[in-house]
C-alpha positions in Angstrom: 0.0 0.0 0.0 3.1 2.0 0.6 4.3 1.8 -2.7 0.9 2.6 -4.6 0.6 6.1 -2.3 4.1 7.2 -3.4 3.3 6.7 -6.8 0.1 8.5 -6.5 1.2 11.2 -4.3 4.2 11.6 -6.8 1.8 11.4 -9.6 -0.3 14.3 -8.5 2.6 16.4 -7.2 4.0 16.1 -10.4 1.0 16.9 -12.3 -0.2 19.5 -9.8 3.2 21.8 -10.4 2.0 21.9 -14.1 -1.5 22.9 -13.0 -2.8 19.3 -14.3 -3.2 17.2 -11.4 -4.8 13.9 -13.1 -3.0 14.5 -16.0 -1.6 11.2 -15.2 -4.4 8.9 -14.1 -7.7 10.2 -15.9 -5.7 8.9 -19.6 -4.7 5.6 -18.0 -8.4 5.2 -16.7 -10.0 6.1 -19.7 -7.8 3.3 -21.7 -8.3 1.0 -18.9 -12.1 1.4 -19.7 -11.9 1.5 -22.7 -10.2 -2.2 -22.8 -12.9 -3.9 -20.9 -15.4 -1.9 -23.1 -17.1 0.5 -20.7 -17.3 4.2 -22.1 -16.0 6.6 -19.7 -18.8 9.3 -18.2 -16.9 11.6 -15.5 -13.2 12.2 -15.1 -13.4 11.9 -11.3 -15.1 8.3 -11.9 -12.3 7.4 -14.4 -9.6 9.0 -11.7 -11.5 6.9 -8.9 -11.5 3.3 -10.8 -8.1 4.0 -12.1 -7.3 4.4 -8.2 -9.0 1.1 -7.1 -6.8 -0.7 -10.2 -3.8 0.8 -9.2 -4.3 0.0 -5.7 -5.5 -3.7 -6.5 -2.6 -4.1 -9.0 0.2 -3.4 -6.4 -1.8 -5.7 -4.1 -1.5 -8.1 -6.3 2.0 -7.8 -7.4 3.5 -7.4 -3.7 1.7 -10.9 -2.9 3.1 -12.7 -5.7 6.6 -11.5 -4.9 5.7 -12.6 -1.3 4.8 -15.7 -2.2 7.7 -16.4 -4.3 9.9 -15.1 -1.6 8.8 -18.1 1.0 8.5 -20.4 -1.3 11.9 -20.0 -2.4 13.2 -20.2 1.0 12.2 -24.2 0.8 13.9 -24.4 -2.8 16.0 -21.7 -3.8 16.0 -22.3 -7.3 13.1 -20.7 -7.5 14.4 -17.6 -6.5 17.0 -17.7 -9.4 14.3 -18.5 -11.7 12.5 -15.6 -10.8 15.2 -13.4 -11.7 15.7 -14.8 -14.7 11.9 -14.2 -15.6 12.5 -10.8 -14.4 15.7 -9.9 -16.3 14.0 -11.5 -19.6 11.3 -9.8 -19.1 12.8 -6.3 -18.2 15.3 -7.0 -21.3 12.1 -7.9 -23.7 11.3 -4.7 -22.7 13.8 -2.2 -23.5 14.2 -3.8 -26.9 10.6 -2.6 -27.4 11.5 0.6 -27.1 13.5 0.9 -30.1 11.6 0.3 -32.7 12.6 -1.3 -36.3 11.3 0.4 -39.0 11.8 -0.3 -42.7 13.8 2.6 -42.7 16.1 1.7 -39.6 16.2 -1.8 -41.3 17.1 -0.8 -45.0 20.2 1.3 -43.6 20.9 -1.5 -41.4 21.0 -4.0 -44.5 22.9 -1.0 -46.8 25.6 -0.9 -43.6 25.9 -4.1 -43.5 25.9 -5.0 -47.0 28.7 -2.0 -47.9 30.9 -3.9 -44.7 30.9 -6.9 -46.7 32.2 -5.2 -50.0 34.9 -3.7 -48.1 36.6 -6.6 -46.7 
């Protein structure tokens, strides 16, 4: 619960110095919504479910990691596994963030290409 107050408190601090202070949360709540088909009516009802989500959603992810915690403590592979899963994942992620375009890729393929004529 700790967690999911900083990063709402931060959230609307942030926000609140640029005079928006769900600038942050109304968007996510309106997509969040919007996935499960609902259309959004007021923004302090989207801020208010977005709340409850984000709330339930670190619930959820400190119990898993406290659940993985003990039961690594009876097999400790576990643990390592977990890290693994977290590394992959957190890698899988950052190489998301660069996207390949055909563009990226055709200069990629002329670099590569003009390499191989040159040796």
């Amino acid at each position: 619960m700790l967690g999911a107050t900083s990063v709402a408190v931060w959230l609307l601090l942030v926000g609140a110095t640029v005079g928006q202070a769900f600038q942050t949360p109304f968007p996510l709540g309106r997509g969040l919504l919007g996935a499960i088909g609902i259309e959004p009516t007021g923004k302090r009802l989207v801020v208010a479910v977005y709340t409850v989500f984000h709330y339930a959603a670190f619930v959820v992810a400190a119990t898993l990691a406290a659940r993985v915690i003990h039961w690594s403590e009876k097999t400790p592979s576990v643990l390592a596994g977990a890290f693994t899963f977290f590394v992959a994942v957190a890698a899988g992620r950052e190489r998301r963030k660069r996207p390949i375009t055909r563009l990226s890729y055709a200069r990629a393929m002329t670099a590569s290409r003009s390499r191989r004529v040159a040796s």
